[in-house]
Every structure is written in C-alpha cells, then in structure tokens.
C-alpha positions as CSV (number, residue, x, y, z in Angstrom):
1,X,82.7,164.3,95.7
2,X,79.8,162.1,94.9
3,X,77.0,161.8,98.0
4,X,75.5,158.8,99.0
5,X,71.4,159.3,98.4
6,X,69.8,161.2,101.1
7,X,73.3,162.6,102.6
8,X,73.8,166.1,103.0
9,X,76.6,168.2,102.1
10,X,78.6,169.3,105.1
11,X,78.6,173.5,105.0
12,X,80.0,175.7,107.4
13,X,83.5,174.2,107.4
14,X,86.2,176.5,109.6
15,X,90.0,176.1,110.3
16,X,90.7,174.4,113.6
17,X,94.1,173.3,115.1
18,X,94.4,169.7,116.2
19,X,94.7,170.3,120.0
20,X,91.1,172.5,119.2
21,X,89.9,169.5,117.5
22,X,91.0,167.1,120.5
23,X,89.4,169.6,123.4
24,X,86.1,169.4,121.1
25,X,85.9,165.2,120.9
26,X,86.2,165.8,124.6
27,X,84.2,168.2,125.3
28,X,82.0,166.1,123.5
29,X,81.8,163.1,126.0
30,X,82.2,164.9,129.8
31,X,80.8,162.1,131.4
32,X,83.5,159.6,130.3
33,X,86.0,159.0,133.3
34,X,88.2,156.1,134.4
35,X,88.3,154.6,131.1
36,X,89.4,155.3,127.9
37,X,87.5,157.7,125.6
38,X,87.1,156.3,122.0
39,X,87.0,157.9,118.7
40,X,85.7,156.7,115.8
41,X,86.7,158.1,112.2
42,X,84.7,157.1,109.3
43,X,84.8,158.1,105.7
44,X,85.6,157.1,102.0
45,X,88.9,155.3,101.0
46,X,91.6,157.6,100.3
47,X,89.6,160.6,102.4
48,X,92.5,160.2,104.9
49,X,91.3,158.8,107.7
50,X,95.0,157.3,108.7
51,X,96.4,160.4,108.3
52,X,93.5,162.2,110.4
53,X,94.1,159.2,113.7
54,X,97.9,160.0,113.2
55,X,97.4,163.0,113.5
56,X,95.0,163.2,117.1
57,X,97.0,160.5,118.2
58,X,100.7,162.5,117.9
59,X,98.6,165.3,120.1
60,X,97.4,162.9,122.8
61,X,100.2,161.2,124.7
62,X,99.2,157.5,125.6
63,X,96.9,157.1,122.6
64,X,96.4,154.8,120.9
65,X,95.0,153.7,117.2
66,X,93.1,150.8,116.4
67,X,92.8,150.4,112.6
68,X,89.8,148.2,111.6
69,X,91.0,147.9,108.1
70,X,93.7,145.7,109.4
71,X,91.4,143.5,110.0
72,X,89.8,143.6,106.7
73,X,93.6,143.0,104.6
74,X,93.6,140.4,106.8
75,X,90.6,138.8,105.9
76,X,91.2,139.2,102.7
77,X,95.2,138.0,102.7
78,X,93.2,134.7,104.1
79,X,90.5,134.2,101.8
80,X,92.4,135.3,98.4
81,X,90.4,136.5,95.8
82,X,88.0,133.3,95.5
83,X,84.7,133.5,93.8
84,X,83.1,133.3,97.1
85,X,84.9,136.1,98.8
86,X,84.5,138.3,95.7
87,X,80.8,137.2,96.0
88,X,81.0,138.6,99.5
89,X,82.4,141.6,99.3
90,X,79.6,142.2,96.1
91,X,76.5,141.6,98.5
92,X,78.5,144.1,101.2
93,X,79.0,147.0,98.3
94,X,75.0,146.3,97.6
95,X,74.4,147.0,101.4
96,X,76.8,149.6,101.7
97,X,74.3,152.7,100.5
98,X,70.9,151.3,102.3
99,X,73.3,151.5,105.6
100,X,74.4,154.4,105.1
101,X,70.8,156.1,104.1
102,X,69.1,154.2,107.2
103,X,71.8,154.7,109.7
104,X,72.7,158.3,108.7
105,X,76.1,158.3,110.4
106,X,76.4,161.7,109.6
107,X,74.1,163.3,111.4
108,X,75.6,161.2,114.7
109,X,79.1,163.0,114.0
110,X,81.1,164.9,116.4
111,X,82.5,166.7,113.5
112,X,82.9,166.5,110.1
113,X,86.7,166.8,109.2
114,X,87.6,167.3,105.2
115,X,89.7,165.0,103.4
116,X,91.8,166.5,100.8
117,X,92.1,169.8,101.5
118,X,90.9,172.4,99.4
119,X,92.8,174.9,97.9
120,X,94.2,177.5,100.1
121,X,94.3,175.3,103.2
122,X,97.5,174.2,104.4
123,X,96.2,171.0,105.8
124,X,99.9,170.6,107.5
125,X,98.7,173.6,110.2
126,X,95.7,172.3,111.1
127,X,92.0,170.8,109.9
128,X,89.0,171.7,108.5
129,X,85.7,171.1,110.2
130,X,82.1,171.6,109.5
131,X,79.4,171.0,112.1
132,X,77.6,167.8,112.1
133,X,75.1,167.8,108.7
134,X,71.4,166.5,108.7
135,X,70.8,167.0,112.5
C-alpha cells in the first residue's frame, strides 16, 4: 500500500478478537457515561471499513452504524456527474493529502486495524491491530 507523505507505517500489528477490540475502544474513553460512545473508522476505499463496523456492531447489542458515505452517494445521485461536481470533487482529491499530512489522523487513532488481511490470518476469527503510529 502506498502512504500518504509524512505517514508512517503502522508496525507491531497482533491478533485480537473482536470483543478484545470492543473492551479496548472502551477502555479507551472511561469517562464516557449516559450517552452513547462513538467510534470512528477511517481509512482507504476498499480497506474495509463496512465490513470492520459490521463487524463491532454484531458484538455490541444496541449498536448502531452511521455510514457517512451514504451521505456522499447521495450527494452525488443529486448532483450527477456535472462539470461542476466533477470540478468539486477535483479540488477535494487536491486537499485530500495536505489534510491528511496536517491533521495526522493517525497518530489520534485508538488502533490501527488492517484491511485485507495478510496471508496467514484468517480475518473471519478475528482482527489485526497495530498500536497507534507517529505518536
């Protein structure tokens, strides 16, 4: 996988079940109580992010998943595929890198969760994690 400029590759990756994964993004946020906690999972298209939310949300009864690419098929199922909105989503993909090397979202993670499993993991018994990178 190509890295965006300035991001670091994510070592130290280890097996860990989804219920271990769920007790982490807990234990993560103690001080949350009386509302719902929220997770955010970000990555690259076709990393398997859906998969990933369908896969916490199956091990925590009364969960829920917001998917914010919804709202962008939406968005896009309005506008068409007009100059303008093609256009738009041009100057986004520009910004899309300087975001990402300003913001350094990785080094805010929880954990870092792999996509595509790589040989020898059986990605149907459970994930593989690395610590956050960059701290």
């Amino acid at each position: 996988m190509r890295l965006h400029p300035g991001e670091p590759e994510a070592t130290g990756w280890r097996p860990m079940s989804v219920p271990g994964a769920v007790r982490h993004l807990l234990a993560a946020s103690p001080g949350v109580t009386g509302r719902p906690r929220v997770i955010a999972i970000d990555g690259r298209g076709g990393a398997g992010k859906t998969t990933l939310a369908g896969r916490l949300r199956a091990a925590v009864p009364g969960s829920a998943i917001v998917h914010l690419g919804e709202q962008e098929r939406l968005l896009a199922a309005r506008d068409g595929e007009s100059p303008e909105q093609l256009a738009h989503v041009a100057r986004w993909l520009l910004e899309e890198v300087p975001l990402l090397s300003r913001e350094r979202p990785w080094a805010r993670a929880t954990m870092i969760v792999a996509g595509p499993a790589p040989a020898g993991h059986d990605p149907g018994t459970g994930l593989l994690v690395a610590p956050p990178a960059g701290r």
